[in-house]
KOLTOR-411307 format. One record per residue (C-alpha): residue in three letters; x, y, z. Coordinates in steps of 0.05 Angstrom, whole numbers, plus 5000, padded with zeros to 4 digits. Example, Ala and Ser with C-alpha at 12.3 -4.5 7.8 and 13.67 -1.06 7.14 Angstrom:
BEGIN
ALA524649105156SER527349795143
END
This chain:
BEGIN
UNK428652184999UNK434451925031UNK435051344988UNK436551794926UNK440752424970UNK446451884984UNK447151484928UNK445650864959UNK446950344904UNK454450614899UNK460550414933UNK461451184958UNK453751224972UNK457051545052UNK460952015008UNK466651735045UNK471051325016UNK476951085073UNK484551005057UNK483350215062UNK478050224993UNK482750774956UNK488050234967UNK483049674940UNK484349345012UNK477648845024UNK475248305085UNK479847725079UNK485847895039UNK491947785062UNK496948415078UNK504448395098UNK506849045125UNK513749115125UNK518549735154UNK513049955213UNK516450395261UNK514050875304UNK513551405257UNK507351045217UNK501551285217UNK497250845273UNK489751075240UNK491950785171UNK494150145204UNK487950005235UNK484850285182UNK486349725134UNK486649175181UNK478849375196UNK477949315117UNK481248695113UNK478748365190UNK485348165206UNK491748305223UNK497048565175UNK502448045181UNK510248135189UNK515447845150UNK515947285181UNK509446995155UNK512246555118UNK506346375061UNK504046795003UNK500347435014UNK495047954980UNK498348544984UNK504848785014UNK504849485057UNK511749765058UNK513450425092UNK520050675068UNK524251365089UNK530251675054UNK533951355099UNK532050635093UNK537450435046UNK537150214973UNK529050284946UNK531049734899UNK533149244956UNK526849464988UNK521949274945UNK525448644912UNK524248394991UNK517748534987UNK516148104929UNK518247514976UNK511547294985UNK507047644946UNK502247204907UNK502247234833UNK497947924811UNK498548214879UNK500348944895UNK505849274935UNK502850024971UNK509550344980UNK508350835034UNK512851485036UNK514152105074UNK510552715033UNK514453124999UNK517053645054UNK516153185109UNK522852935138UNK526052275104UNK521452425040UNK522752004981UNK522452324914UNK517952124864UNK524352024813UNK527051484862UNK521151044864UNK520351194787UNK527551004771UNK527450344835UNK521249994809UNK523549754737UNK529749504775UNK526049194822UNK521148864765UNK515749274780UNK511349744742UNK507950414785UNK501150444768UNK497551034817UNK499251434869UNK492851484926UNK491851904988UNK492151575047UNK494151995109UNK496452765129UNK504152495131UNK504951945080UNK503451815010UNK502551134971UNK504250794910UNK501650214880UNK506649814846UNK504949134807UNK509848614780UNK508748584696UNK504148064685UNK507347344652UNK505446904602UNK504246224632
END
């Protein structure tokens, strides 16, 4: 009975799917966070660094990574500056999860800003995901090249 109530041979077989998988964070990736401060949200931190057993590191790292986390407010300066410094180190077909204030929390970014920064930046905004009560994410990919 209880192999067939949950589902078991799905990923969401709990019926709970955490903010690390809707990010497609997994066990030994790689994940820069950039812009922490102490307005971030602590659970979705360790949240993903459970998914991926690690620590997220800083800029600093200094060698290619997964996946950049970058948490940006309205008052963090140019987007565009933002996210070109993110693409530092990010490995070729890598994601940055640009993390934002939700609309009608303070320092929200609007939508038409990230939508109008990304291009700029070289990047292309692929989804949006849920991932906490006070922030809201957006996965944005540099356009793939021909090698």
């Amino acid at each position: 009975m209880s192999s067939t109530a949950g589902g078991g041979t799905t990923q969401t077989g709990t019926g709970q799917t955490g903010p690390a998988e809707r990010l497609g964070l997994t066990n030994g990736m790689v994940v820069q966070e950039l812009g922490w401060d102490n307005d971030t949200d602590d659970a979705l931190r360790v949240a993903i660094e459970d998914a991926i057993d690690a620590d997220m590191v800083d800029g600093d790292y200094g060698n290619v990574v997964d996946a950049v986390l970058l948490w940006w407010r309205d008052e963090d300066g140019d987007l565009v500056d933002g996210l070109v410094e993110a693409l530092t180190d990010l490995v070729g077909g890598g994601v940055i999860w640009l993390l934002t204030p939700k609309i009608g929390r303070p320092n929200a970014v609007d939508a038409a800003d990230i939508a109008e920064a990304a291009p700029i930046a070289g990047l292309s905004q692929t989804t949006s995901a849920a991932v906490s009560k006070d922030w809201s994410a957006t996965r944005l990919v540099a356009p793939k090249t021909v090698a």
